[in-house]
C-alpha positions as CSV (number, residue, x, y, z in Angstrom):
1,X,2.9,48.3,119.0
2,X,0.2,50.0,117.2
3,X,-3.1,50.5,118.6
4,X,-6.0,50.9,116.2
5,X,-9.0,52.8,116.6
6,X,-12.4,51.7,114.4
7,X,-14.9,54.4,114.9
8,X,-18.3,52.4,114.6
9,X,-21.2,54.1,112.3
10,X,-23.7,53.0,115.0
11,X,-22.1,54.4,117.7
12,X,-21.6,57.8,115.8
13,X,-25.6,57.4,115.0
14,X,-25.9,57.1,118.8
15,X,-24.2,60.0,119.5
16,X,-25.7,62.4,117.2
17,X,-29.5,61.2,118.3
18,X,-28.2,62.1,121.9
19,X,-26.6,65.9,120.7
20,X,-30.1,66.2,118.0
21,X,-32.1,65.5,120.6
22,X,-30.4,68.0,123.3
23,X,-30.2,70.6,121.0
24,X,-34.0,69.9,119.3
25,X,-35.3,69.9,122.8
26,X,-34.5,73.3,124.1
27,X,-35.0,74.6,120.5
28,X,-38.7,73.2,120.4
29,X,-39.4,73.6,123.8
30,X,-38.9,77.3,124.0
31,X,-40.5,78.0,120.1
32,X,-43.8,75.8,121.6
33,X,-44.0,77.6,124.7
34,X,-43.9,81.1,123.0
35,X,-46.7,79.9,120.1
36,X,-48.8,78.9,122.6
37,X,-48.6,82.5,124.2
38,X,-48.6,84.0,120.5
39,X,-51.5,81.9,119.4
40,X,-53.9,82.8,122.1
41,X,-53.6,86.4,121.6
42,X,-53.8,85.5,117.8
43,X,-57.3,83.8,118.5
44,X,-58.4,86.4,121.3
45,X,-57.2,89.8,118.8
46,X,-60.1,87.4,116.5
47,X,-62.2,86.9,118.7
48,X,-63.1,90.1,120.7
49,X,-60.5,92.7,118.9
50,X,-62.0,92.3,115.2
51,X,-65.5,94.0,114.1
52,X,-66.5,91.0,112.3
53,X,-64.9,88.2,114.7
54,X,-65.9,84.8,113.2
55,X,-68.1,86.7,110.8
56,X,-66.0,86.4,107.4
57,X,-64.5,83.1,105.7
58,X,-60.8,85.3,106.0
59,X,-61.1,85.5,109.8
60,X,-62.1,81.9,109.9
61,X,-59.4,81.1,107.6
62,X,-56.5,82.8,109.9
63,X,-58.2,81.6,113.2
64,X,-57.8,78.0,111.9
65,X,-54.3,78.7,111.2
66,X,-53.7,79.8,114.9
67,X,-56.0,76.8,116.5
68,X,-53.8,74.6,114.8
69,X,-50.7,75.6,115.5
70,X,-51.9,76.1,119.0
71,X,-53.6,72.6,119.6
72,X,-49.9,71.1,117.7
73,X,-47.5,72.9,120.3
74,X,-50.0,72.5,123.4
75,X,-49.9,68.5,122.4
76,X,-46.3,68.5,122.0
77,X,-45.5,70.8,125.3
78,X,-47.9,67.6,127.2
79,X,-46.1,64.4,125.2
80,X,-42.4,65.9,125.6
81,X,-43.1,66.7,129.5
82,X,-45.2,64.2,130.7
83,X,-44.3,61.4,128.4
84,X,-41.0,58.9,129.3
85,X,-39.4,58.4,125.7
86,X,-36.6,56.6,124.7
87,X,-34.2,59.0,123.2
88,X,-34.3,57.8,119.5
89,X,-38.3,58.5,119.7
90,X,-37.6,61.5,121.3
91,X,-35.5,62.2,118.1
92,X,-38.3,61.4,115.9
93,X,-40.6,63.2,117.2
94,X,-38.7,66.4,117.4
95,X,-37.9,65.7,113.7
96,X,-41.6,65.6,112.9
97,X,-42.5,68.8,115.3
98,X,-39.6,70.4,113.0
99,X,-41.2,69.7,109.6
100,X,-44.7,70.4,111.1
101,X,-43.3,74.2,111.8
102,X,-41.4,74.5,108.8
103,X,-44.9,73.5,106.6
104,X,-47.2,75.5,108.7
105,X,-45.4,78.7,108.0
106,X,-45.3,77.8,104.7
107,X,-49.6,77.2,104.0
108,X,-49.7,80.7,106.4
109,X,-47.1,82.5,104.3
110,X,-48.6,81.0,100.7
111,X,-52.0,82.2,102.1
112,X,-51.2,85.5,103.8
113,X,-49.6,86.6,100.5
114,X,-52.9,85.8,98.5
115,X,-55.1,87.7,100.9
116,X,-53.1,90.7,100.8
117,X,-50.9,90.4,97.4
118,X,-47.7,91.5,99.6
119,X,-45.4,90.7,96.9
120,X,-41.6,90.0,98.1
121,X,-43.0,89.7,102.0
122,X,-41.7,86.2,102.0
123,X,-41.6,85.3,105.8
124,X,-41.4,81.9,105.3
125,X,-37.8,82.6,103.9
126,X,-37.0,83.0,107.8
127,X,-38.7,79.4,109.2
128,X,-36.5,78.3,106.2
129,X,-33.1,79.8,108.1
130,X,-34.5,78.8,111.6
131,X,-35.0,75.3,110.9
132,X,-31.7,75.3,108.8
133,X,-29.7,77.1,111.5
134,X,-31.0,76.0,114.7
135,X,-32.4,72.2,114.3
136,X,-29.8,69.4,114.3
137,X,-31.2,66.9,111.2
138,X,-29.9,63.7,108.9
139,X,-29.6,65.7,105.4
140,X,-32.2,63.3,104.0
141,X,-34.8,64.5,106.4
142,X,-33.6,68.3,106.2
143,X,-34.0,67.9,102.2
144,X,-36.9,66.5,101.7
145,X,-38.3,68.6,104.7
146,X,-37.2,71.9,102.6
147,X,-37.9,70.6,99.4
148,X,-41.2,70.1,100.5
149,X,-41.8,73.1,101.3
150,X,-39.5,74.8,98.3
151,X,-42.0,72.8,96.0
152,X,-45.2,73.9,97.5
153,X,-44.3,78.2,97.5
154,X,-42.4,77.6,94.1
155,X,-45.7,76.1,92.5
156,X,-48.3,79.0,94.4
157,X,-45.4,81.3,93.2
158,X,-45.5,80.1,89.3
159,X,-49.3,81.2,89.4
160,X,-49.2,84.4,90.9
161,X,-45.7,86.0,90.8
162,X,-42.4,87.4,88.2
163,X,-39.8,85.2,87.9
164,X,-37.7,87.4,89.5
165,X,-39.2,86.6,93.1
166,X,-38.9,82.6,92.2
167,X,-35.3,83.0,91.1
168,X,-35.0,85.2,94.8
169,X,-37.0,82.6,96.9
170,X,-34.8,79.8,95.5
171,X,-31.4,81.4,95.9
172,X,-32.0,82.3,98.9
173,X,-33.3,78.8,100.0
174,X,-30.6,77.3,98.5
175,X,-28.3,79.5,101.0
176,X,-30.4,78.2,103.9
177,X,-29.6,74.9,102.8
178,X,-26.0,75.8,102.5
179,X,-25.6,77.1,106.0
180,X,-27.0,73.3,107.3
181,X,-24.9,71.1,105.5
182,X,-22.1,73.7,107.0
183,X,-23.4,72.7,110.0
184,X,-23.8,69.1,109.6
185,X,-20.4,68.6,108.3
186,X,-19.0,70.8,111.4
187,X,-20.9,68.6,113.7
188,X,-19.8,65.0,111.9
189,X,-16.5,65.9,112.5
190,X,-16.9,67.3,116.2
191,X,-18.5,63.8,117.1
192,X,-16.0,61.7,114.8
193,X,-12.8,63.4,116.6
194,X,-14.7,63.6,120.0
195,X,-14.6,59.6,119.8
196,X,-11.6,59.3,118.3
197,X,-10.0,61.0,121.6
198,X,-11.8,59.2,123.8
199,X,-10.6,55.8,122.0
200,X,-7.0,57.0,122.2
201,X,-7.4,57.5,126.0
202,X,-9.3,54.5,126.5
203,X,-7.2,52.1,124.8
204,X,-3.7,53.0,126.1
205,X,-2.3,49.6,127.1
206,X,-0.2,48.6,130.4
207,X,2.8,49.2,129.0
208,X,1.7,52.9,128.3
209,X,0.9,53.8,131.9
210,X,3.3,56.4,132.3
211,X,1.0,58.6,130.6
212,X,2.8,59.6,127.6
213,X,1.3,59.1,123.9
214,X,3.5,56.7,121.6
215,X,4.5,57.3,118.5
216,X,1.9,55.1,116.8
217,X,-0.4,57.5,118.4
218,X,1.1,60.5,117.2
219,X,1.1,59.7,114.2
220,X,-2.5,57.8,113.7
221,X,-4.1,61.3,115.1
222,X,-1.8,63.6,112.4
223,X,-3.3,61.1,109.6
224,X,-6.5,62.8,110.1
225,X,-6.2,65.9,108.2
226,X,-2.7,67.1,109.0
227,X,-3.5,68.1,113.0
228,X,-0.6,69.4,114.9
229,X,-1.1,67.0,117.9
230,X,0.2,67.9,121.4
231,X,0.6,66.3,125.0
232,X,1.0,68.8,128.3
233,X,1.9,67.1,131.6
234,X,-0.1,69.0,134.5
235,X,2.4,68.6,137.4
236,X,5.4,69.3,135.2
237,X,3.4,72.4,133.4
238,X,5.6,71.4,130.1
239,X,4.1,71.2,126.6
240,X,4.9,69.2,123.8
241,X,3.9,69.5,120.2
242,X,4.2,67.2,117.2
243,X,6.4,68.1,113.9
244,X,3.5,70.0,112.5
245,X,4.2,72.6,115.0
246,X,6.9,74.5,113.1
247,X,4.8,74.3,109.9
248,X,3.0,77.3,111.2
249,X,4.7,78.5,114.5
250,X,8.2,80.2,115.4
251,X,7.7,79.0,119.0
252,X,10.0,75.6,120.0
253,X,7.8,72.2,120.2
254,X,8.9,71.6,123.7
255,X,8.0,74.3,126.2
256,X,8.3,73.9,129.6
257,X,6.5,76.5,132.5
258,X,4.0,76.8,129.9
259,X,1.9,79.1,132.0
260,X,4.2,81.5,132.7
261,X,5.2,81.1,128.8
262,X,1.7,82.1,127.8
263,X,1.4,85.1,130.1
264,X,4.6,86.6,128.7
265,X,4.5,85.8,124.9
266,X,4.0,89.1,123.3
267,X,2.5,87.9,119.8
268,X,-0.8,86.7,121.7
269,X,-3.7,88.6,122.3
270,X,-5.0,88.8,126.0
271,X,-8.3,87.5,125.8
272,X,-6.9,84.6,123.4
273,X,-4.1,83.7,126.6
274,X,-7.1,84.1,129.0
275,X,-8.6,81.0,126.4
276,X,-5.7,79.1,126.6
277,X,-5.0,79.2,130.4
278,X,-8.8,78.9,130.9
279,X,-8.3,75.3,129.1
280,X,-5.5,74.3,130.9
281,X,-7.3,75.2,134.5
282,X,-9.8,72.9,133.0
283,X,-7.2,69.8,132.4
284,X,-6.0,70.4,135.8
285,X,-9.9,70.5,137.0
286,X,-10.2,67.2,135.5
287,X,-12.7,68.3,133.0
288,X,-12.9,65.1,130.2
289,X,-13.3,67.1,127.3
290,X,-13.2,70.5,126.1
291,X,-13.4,72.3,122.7
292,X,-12.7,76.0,122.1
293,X,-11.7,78.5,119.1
294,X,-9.0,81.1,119.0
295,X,-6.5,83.2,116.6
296,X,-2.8,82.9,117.1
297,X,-0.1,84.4,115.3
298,X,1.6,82.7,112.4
299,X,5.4,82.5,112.1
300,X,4.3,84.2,108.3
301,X,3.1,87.9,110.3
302,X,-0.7,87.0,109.6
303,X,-3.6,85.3,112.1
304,X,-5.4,82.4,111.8
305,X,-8.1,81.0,113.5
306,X,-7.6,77.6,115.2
307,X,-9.9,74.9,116.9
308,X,-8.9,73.3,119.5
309,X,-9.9,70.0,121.1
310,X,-8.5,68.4,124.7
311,X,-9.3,65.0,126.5
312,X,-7.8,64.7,130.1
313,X,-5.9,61.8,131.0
314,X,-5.9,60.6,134.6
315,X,-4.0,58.2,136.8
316,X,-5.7,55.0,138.7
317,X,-6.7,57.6,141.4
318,X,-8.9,59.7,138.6
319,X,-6.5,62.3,139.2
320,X,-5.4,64.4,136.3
321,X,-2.0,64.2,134.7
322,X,-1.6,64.9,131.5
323,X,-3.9,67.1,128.4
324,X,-4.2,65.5,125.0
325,X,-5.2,67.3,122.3
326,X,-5.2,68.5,118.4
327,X,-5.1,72.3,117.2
328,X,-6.6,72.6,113.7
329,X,-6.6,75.7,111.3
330,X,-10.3,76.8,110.7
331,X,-9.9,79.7,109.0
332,X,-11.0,79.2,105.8
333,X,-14.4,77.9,107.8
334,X,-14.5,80.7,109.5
335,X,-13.9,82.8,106.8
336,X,-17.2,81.1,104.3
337,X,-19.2,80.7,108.1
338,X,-18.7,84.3,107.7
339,X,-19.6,84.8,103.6
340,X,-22.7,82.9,104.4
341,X,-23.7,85.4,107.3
342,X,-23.4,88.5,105.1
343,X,-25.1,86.3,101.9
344,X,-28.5,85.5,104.2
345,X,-28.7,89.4,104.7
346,X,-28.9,90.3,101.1
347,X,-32.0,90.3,98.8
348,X,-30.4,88.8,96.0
349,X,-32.7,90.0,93.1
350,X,-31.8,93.5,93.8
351,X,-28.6,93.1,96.0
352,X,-30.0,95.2,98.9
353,X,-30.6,94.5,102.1
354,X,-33.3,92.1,102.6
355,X,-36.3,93.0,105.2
356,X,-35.0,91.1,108.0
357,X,-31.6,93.0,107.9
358,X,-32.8,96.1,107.5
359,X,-35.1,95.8,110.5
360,X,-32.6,94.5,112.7
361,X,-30.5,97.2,112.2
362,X,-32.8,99.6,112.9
363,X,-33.8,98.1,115.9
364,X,-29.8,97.9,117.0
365,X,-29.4,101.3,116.1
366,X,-32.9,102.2,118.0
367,X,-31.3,100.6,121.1
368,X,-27.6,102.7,121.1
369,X,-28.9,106.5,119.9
370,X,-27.1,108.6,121.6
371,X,-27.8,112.4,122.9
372,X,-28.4,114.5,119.4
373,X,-29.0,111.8,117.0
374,X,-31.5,110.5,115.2
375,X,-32.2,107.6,113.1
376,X,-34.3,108.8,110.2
377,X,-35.8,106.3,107.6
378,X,-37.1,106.9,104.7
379,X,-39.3,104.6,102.5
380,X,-40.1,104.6,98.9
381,X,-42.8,102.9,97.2
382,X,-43.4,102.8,93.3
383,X,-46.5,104.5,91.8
384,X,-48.9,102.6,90.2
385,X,-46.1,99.4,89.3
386,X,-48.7,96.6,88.9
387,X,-49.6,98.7,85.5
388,X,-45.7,98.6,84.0
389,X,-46.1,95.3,84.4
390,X,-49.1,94.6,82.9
391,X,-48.8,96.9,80.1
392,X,-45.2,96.2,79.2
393,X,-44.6,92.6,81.0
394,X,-42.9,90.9,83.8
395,X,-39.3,91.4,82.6
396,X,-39.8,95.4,82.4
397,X,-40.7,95.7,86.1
398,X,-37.9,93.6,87.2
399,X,-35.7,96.0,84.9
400,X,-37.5,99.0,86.2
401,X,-37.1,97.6,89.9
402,X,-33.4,97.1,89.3
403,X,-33.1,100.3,88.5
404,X,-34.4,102.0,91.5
405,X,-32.5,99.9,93.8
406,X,-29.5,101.3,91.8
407,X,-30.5,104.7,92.2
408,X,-31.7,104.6,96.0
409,X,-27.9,102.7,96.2
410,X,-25.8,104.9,94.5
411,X,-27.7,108.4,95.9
412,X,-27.6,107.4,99.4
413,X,-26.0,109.7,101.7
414,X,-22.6,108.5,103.4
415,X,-23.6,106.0,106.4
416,X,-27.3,104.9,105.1
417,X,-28.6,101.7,104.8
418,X,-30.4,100.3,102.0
419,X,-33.0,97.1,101.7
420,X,-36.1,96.0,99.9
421,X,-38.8,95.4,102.1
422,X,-41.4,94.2,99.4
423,X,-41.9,93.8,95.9
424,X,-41.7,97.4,94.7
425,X,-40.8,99.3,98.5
426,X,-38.0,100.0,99.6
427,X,-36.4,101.6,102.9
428,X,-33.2,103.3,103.6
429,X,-32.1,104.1,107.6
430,X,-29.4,106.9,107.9
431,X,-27.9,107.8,111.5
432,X,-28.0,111.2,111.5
433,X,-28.0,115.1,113.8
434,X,-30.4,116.3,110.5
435,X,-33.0,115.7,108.1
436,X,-31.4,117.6,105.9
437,X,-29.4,114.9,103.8
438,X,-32.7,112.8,103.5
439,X,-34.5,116.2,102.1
440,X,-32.2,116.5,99.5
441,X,-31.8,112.9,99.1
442,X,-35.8,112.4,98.5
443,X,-35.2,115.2,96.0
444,X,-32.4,113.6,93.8
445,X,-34.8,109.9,94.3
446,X,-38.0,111.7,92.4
447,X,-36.3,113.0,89.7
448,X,-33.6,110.5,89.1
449,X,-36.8,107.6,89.2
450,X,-38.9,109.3,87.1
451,X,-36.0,109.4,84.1
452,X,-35.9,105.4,83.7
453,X,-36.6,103.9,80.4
454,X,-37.1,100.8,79.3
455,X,-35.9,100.0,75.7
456,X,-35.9,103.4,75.0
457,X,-39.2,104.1,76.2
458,X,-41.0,106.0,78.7
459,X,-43.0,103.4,81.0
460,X,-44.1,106.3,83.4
461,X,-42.1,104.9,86.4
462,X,-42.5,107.4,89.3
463,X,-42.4,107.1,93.3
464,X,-43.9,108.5,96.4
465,X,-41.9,108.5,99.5
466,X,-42.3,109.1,103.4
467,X,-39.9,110.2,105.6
468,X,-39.7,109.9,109.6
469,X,-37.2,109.9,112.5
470,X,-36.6,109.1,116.1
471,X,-34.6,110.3,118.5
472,X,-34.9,108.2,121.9
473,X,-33.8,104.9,122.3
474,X,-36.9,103.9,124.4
475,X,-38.9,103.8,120.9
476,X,-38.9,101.2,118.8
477,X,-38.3,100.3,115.2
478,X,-41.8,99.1,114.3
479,X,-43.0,103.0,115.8
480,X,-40.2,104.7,113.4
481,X,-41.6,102.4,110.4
482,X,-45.2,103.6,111.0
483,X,-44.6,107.0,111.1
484,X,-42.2,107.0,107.7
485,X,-45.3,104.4,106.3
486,X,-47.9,107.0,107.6
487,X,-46.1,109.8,105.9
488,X,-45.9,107.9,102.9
489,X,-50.1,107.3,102.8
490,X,-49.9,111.4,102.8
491,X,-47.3,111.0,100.0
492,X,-49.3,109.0,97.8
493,X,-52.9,110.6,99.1
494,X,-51.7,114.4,97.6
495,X,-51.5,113.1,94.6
496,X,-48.5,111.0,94.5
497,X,-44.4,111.2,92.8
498,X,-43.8,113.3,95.9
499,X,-42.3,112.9,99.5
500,X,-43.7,113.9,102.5
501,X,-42.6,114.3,106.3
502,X,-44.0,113.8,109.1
503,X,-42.7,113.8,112.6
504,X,-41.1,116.6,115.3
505,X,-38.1,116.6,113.1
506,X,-39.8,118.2,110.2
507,X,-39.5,121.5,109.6
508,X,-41.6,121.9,106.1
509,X,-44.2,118.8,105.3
510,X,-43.3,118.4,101.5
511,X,-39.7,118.4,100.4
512,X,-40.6,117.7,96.6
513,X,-43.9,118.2,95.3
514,X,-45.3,116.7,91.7
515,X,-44.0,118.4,88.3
């Protein structure tokens, strides 16, 4: 007989309000509870730290921004605690507490960026990958949420910025938005099969009580995307796969002592066996479902990465006899999961590290220093850019930008890392025993930046640089960027197109002066 399973839309919808709304929660709970610390300090550093406290329309300006996101996450801390919601309100309202984040850091960042004119400092680039990568949404809320958003800094953008930063801000945006429907998918298909087990378990008939999956079954779980299926009987500890097995696998479909199998095979990794024989402890624990990832060998000499999803099957005395399961190749997932994770690191107009990257690898690097080295950074800021671009237009200082990252790129010593941290500065982090490579390397930056033309022309492109390093891991990255920042100032205070040092590690303060 065949048994069919219908996988109702409603019940999906009910299952992913119940994971949305136990993911949202923790996620809101803990960003609430850490604005509400944030924002006080915000409103006290106003308050008592500033000269002019409420004094000026900017300070009243940014102490709004903090009331209000501090009144917002107070108000939400109070309803989600005290409050007893029905979980579709629940999901609502962590829906709307989601969009109010993502729109508040995008007024701050729209505003921040006309106080100060920090060209390229687009922080709300990162609430973009937070609430893409964190918050479990519908894709209609998620787009209009970001396209809100997306519309708002594209159109303060328009008035104030190059093309080049628009074209940036909406590729990487549109990466952000990549990595959620890469989620969303992921998690359709977790809930879809996760029912689709649980149907197959519940709907065995009488005549199926000796535990063992019919063919019908077998072959209405392999219609789903080509699965190898497979049953294992805990007392027997023998495993049996469907035909798909020996598409990808050497190994026999029917293995009995499958324990002692996996603690013998060869081909497998240990910490993959201790995967597998963690799941089957969990069958025999009576654990209803479990879902875990792991490489195995191919019969072909490569790996592959493989998901892997189990129900438990028990007797009338709840006791567990038998695992039922599908393995699934994920690879290629894997592999673009993976593409996506090295894409959101890059600035894409300049194809450098973006400002995020760069710092978090500093701060890794800070962290592991070991006895004799040093992380040295360097930063390089253009001289006098906003004039190239308004003497000879927007489209010759993204050229002349271009450029430089290409330089700073190709010059770096062996090891260094490169990113843009703002419109026209740039930093490069090199794990070293020595200044030396960075001396020479400030050299070669001068006089290699200063030979840039555009169309033929001399623009009068030039730099100024600052150089620092650190050599305990009990500092911290922002105290390595303010030293290299501070050196700079001297840089550009002596006249500028020169580097400076400044730091222990220095032995001569300027490694290149003006020609």
């Amino acid at each position: 007989m065949m048994i069919k399973f219908n996988i109702k839309k409603d019940l999906l919808n009910t299952n992913f309000v119940e994971k949305s709304v136990s993911i949202n929660r923790i996620v809101l709970r803990a960003a609430a509870v850490f604005t509400v610390i944030v924002e006080l300090i915000n409103m006290a550093r106003v308050l008592l730290l500033s000269n002019s406290g409420l004094g000026t329309l900017n300070n009243r300006i940014y102490f709004s921004f903090y009331l209000v996101y501090f009144i917002t996450s107070a108000a939400f801390l109070l309803i989600d605690f005290c409050l007893k919601l029905s979980s579709r309100i629940r999901y609502y309202i962590y829906l709307i507490s989601a969009g109010v984040i993502l729109l508040w850091h995008t007024l701050f960042n729209m505003y921040d960026i006309h106080r100060s004119d920090a060209v390229g400092n687009f922080t709300i680039i990162t609430a973009m990958a937070v609430f893409c990568s964190l918050f479990v949404m519908k894709p209609g809320y998620a787009l209009a949420a970001m396209g809100g958003s997306y519309i708002l800094f594209v159109l303060f953008l328009g008035m104030n910025f190059s093309s080049g930063e628009v074209i940036n801000f909406t590729i990487t945006a549109s990466l952000c938005l990549l990595v959620y429907f890469v989620r969303y998918k992921h998690l359709y298909i977790e809930l879809t099969q996760a029912k689709l087990l649980n149907d197959i378990r519940q709907e065995l008939s009488e005549t199926q009580r000796n535990f063992r999956l019919s063919i019908e079954q077998y072959e209405l779980i392999r219609e789903r995307d080509n699965y190898v299926t497979f049953e294992w009987d805990v007392n027997a500890d023998r495993i049996r796969f469907s035909e798909e097995w020996n598409e990808w696998f050497n190994e026999p479909k029917d293995i009995p002592h499958f324990k002692k199998f996996i603690r013998e095979i060869k081909t497998v990794k240990p910490e993959q066996k201790e995967i597998l024989l963690k799941c089957l402890e969990g069958i025999k624990n009576g654990i209803p479902f479990q879902k875990t990832e792991l490489q195995l060998p191919l019969k072909t000499g490569e790996k592959a990465w493989f998901e892997l999803r189990v129900i438990t099957q028990t007797n009338d005395q709840n006791k567990p006899v038998f695992g039922i399961g599908m393995l699934s190749d994920i690879t290629d997932q894997k592999e673009k999961i993976f593409q996506l994770e090295q894409e959101i690191q890059i600035d894409l107009f300049t194809g450098l590290l973006n400002k995020a990257a760069i710092e978090h690898y500093g701060e890794r690097t800070l962290a592991k220093l070991q006895k004799g080295e040093i992380l040295a950074a360097l930063i390089l800021d253009m001289d006098d850019f906003k004039d190239i671009n308004d003497r000879f237009g927007h489209p010759a200082g993204d050229y002349v930008l271009k450029e430089v990252a290409d330089i700073i790129q190709r010059k770096a010593p062996v090891g260094a890392k490169v990113g843009r941290i703002g419109g026209d500065e740039f930093m490069v982090l090199l794990l070293t025993d020595s200044l030396t490579p960075l001396r020479d390397y400030a050299g070669e930056l001068i006089q290699e930046v200063s030979r840039i033309r555009w169309k033929g022309k001399d623009v009068g492109v030039s730099c100024s640089i600052g150089i620092s390093a650190e050599d305990s891991s009990q500092r911290t990255y922002p105290e390595l960027y303010k030293a290299a920042d501070d050196a700079l100032y001297q840089a550009k205070r002596r006249g500028k197109n020169q580097a400076w040092c400044q730091g222990k590690h220095c032995q001569e303060k300027i490694y290149l002066d003006k020609k």
